[in-house]
Backbone as CSV, one residue per row, in Angstrom:
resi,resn,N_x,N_y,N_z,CA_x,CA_y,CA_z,C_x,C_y,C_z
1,UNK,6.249,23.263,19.623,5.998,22.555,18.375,5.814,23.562,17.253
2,UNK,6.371,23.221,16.165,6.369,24.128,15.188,4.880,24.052,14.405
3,UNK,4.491,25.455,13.648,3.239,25.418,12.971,3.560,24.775,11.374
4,UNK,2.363,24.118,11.505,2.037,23.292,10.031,0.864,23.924,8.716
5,UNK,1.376,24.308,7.812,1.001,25.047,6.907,0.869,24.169,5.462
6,UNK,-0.210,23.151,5.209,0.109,22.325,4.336,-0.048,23.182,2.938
7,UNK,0.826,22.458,1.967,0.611,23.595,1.107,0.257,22.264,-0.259
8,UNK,0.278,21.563,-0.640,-0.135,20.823,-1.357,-0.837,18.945,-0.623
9,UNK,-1.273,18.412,-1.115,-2.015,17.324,-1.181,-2.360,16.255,-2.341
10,UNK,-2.006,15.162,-1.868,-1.904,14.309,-3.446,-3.636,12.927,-3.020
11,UNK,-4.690,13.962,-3.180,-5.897,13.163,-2.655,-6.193,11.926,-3.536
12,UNK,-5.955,11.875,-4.939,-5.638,10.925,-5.662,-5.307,9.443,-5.181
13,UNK,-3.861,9.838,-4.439,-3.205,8.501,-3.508,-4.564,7.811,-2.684
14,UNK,-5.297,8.725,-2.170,-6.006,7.894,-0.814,-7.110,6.766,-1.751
15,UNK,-7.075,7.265,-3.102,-8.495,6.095,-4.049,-7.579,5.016,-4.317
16,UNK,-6.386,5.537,-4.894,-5.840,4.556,-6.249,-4.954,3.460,-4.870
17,UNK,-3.917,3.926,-4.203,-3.687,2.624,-3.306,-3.581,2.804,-1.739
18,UNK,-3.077,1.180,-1.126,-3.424,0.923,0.347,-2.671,1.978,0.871
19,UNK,-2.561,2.885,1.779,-1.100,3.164,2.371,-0.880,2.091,3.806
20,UNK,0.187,2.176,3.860,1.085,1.268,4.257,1.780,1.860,5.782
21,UNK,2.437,2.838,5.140,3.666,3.694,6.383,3.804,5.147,5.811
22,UNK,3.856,6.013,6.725,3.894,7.239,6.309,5.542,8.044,7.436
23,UNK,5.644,8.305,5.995,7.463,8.990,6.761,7.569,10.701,6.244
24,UNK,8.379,11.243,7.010,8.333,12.559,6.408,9.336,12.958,6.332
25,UNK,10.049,13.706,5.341,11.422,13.648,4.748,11.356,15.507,4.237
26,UNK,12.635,16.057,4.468,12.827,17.244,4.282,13.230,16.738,2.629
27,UNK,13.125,18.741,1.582,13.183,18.166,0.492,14.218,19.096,0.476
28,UNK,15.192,19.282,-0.936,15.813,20.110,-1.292,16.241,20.960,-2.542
29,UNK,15.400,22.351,-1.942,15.123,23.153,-3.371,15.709,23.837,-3.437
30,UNK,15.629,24.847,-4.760,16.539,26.196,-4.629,15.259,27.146,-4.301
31,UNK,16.322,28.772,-4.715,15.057,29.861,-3.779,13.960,30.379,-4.656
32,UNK,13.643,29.506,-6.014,12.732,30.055,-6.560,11.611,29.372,-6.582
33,UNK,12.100,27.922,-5.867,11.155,26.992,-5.991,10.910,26.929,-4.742
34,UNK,11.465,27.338,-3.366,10.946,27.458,-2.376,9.523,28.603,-2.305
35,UNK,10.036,29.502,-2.638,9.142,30.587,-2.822,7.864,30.206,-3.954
36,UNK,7.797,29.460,-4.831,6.447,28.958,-5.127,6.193,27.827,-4.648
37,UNK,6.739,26.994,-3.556,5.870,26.129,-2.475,5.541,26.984,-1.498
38,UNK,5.812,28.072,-0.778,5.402,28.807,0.001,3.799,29.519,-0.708
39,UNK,3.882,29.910,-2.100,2.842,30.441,-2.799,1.622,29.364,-2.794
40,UNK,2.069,28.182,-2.828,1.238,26.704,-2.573,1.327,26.314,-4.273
41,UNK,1.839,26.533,-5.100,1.515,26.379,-6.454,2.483,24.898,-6.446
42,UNK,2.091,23.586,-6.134,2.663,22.392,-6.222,1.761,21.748,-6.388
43,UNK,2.017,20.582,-7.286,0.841,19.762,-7.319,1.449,18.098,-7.247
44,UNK,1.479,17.037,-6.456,2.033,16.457,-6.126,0.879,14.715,-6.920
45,UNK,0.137,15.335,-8.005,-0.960,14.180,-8.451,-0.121,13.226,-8.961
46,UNK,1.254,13.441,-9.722,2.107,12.357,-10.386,3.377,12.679,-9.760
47,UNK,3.507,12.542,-9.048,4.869,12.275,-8.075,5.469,10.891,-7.585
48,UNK,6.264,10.549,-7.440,6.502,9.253,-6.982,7.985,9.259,-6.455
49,UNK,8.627,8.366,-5.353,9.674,8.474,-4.852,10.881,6.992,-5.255
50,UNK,12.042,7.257,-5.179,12.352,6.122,-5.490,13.597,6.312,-5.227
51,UNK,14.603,5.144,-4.793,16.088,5.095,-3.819,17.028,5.019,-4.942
52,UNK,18.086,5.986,-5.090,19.079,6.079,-6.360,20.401,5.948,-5.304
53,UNK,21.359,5.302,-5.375,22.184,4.938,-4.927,22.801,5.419,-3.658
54,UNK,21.457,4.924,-2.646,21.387,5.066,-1.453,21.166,6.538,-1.344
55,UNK,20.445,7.254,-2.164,19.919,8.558,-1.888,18.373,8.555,-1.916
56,UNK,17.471,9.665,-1.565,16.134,9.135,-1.780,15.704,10.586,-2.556
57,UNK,14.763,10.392,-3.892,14.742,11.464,-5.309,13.365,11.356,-5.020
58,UNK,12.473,12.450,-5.952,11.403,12.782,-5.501,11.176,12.999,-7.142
59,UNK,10.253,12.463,-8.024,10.055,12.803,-9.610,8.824,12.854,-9.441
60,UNK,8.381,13.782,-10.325,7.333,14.314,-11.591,6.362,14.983,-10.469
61,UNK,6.817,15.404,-9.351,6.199,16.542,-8.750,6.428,17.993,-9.483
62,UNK,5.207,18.672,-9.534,5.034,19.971,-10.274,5.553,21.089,-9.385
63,UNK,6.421,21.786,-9.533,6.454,23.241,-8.651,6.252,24.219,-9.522
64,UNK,5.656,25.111,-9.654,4.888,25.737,-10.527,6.370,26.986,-10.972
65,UNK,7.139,28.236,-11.939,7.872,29.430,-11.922,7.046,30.160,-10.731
66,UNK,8.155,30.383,-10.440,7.862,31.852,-9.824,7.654,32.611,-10.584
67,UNK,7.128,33.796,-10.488,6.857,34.650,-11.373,7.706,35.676,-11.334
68,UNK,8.060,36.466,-10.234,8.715,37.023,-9.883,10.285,37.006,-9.917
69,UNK,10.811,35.840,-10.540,12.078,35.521,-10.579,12.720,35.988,-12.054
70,UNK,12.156,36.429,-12.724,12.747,36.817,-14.172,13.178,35.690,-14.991
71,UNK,14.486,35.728,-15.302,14.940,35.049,-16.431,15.331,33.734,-15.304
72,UNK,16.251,33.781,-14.014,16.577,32.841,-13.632,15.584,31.721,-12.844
73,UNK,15.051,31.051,-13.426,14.015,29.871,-12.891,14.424,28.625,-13.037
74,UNK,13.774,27.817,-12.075,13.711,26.274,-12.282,13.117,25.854,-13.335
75,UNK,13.237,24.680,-13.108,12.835,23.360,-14.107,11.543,22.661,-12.913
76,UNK,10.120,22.884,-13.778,9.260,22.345,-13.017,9.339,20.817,-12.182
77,UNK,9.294,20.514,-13.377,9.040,18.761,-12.976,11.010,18.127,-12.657
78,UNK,11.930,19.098,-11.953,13.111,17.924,-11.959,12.999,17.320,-10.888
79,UNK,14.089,16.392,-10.699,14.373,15.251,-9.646,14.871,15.730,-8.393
80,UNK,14.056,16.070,-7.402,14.245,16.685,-6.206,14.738,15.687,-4.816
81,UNK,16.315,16.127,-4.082,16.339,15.248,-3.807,15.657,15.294,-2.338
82,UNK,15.265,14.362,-1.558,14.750,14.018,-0.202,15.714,13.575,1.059
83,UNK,15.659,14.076,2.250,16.123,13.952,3.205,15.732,12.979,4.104
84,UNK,16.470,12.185,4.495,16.206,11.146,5.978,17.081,10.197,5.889
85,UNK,17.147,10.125,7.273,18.503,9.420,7.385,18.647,7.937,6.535
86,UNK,20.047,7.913,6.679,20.314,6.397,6.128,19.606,5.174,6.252
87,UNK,19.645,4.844,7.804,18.578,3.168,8.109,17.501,3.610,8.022
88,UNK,16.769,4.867,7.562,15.640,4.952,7.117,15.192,4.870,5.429
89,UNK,16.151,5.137,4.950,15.952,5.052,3.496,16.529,3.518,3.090
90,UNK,17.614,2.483,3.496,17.596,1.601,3.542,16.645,0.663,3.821
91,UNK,16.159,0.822,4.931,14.660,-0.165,4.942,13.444,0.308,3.924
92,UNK,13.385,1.549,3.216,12.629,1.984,2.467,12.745,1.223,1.357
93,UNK,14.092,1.080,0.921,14.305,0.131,-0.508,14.699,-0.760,-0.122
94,UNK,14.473,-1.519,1.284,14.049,-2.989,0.714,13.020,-3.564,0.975
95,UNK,11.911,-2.468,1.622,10.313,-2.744,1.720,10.067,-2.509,0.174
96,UNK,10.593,-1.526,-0.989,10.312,-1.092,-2.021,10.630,-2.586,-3.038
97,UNK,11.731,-3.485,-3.059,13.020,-4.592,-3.892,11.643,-5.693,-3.333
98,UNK,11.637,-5.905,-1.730,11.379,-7.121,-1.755,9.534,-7.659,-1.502
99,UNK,8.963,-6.277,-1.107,7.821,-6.772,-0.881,6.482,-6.080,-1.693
100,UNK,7.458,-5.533,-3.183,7.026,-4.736,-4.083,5.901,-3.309,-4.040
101,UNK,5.962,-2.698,-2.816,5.884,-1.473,-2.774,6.209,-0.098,-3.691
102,UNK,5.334,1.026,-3.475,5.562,2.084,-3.890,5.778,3.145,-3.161
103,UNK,6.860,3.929,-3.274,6.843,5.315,-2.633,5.823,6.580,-3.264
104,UNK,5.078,7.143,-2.739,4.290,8.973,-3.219,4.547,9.509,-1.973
105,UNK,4.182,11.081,-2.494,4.188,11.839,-1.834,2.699,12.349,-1.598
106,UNK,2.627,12.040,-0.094,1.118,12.435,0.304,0.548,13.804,0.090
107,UNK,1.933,14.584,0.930,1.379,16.129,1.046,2.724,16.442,1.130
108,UNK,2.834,18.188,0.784,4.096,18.781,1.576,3.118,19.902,1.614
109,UNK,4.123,20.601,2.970,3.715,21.028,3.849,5.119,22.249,4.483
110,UNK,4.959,23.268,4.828,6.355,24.135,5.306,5.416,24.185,6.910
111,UNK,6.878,23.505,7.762,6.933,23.301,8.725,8.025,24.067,9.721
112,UNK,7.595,25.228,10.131,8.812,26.535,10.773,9.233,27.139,9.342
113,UNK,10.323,27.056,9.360,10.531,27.345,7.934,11.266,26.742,6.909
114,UNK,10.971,25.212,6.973,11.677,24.523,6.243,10.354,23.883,5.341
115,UNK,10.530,23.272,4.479,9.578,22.610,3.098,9.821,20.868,3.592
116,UNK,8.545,20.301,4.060,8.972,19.180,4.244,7.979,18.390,3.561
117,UNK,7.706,16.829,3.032,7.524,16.131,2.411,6.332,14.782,3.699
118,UNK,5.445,14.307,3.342,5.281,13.190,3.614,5.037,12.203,2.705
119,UNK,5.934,11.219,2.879,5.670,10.231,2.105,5.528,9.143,2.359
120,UNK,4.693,8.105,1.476,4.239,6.837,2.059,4.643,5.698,1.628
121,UNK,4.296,4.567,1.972,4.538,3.325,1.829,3.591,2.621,1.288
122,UNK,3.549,2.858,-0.168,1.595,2.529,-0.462,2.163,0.438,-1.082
123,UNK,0.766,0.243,-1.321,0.284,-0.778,-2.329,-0.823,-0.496,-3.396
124,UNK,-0.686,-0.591,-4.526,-1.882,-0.540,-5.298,-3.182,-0.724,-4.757
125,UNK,-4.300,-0.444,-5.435,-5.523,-0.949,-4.767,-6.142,-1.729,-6.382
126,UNK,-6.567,-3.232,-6.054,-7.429,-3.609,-7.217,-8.998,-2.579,-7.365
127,UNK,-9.305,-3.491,-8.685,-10.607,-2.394,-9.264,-11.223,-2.731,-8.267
128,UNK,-12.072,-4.120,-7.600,-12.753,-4.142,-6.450,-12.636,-3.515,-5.350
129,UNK,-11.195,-3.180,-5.048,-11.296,-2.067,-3.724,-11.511,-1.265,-3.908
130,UNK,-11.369,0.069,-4.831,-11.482,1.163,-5.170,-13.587,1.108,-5.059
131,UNK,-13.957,0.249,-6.036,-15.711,0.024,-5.674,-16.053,-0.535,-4.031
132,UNK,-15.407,-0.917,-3.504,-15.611,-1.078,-2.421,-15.645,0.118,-1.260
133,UNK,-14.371,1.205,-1.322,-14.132,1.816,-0.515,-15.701,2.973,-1.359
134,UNK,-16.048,3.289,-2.311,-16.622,3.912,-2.910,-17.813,3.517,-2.002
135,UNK,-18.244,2.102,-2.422,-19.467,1.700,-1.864,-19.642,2.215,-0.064
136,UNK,-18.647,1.989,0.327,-18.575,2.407,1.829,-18.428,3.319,2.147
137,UNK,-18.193,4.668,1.444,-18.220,6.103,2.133,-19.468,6.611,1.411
138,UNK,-20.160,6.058,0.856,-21.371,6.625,0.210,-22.688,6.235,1.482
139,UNK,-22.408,4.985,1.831,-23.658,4.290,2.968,-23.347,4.848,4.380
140,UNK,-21.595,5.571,4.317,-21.460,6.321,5.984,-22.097,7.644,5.398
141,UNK,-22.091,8.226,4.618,-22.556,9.801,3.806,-24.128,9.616,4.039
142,UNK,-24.769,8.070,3.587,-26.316,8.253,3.504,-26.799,8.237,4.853
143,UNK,-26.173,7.024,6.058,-26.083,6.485,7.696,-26.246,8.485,8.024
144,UNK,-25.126,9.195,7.921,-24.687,10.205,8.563,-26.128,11.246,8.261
145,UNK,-26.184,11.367,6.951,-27.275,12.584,6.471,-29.070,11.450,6.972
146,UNK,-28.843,10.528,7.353,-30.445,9.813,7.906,-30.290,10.597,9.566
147,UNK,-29.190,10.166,10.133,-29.460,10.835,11.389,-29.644,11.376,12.012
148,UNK,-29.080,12.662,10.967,-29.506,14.090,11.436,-30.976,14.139,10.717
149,UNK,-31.314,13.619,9.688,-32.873,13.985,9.596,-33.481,13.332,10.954
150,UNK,-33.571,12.502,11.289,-33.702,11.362,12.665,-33.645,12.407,13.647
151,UNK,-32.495,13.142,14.093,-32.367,13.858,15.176,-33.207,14.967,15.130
152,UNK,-33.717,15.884,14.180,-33.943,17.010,13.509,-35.488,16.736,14.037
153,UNK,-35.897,15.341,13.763,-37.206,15.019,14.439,-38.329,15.137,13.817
């Protein structure tokens, strides 16, 4: 099994909506932008995925210049495209058309030595869930820090 080296995280996703399904899709960069996902300089907070004529695109993910590349560099924020097969990106856009879903990108991550992507199958979350899930990791945080005083004796 190959080693997993995550190099960005979109923690944002886990407040704002449900996830749904999580798929992982190779991406495709050039070598200046590989080399600053290897540096980890990506930031994946406004990213979002979406099916362009039966292809699957990856927008407003940040890959930071290389520095080291001189004059010839990327374009931070372009439309990167994503890998996975066909009946997988087909059922993607029509979980996306018919049961009004969103694609993000959870994390990427270089896996051996390729740059790969996970992405999900979210739903929004209303304002009540977001106070809800809030309310509930605060009473496992208070449950957790009582017990060990409890155990501590």
């Amino acid at each position: 099994m190959s080693e997993i080296k995550v190099v960005a995280t979109n923690r944002k996703a886990y407040h704002e909506y449900t996830i749904e399904e999580r798929y992982e899709a190779g991406i495709v960069l050039t070598g200046t932008e590989i080399k600053s996902v290897r540096a980890g300089r990506v930031s994946l907070a406004e990213g979002y995925a979406q099916v362009r004529n039966g292809e699957l695109w990856l927008y407003e993910v940040h890959i930071a210049h290389y520095e080291q590349s001189g004059k010839q560099t990327h374009d931070p924020k372009r439309p990167r495209k994503l890998l996975m097969h066909r009946k997988e990106i087909a059922r993607l856009a029509n979980s996306i058309q018919e049961r009004g879903y969103t694609l993000i990108p959870l994390r990427m991550y270089i896996k051996g030595k390729l740059a790969k992507v996970e992405i999900a199958l979210v739903k929004g979350k209303r304002q009540y869930d977001k106070r809800e899930a809030i309310a509930k990791r605060d009473a496992d945080r208070r449950i957790r820090h009582e017990w060990k005083e409890f155990e501590r004796g």
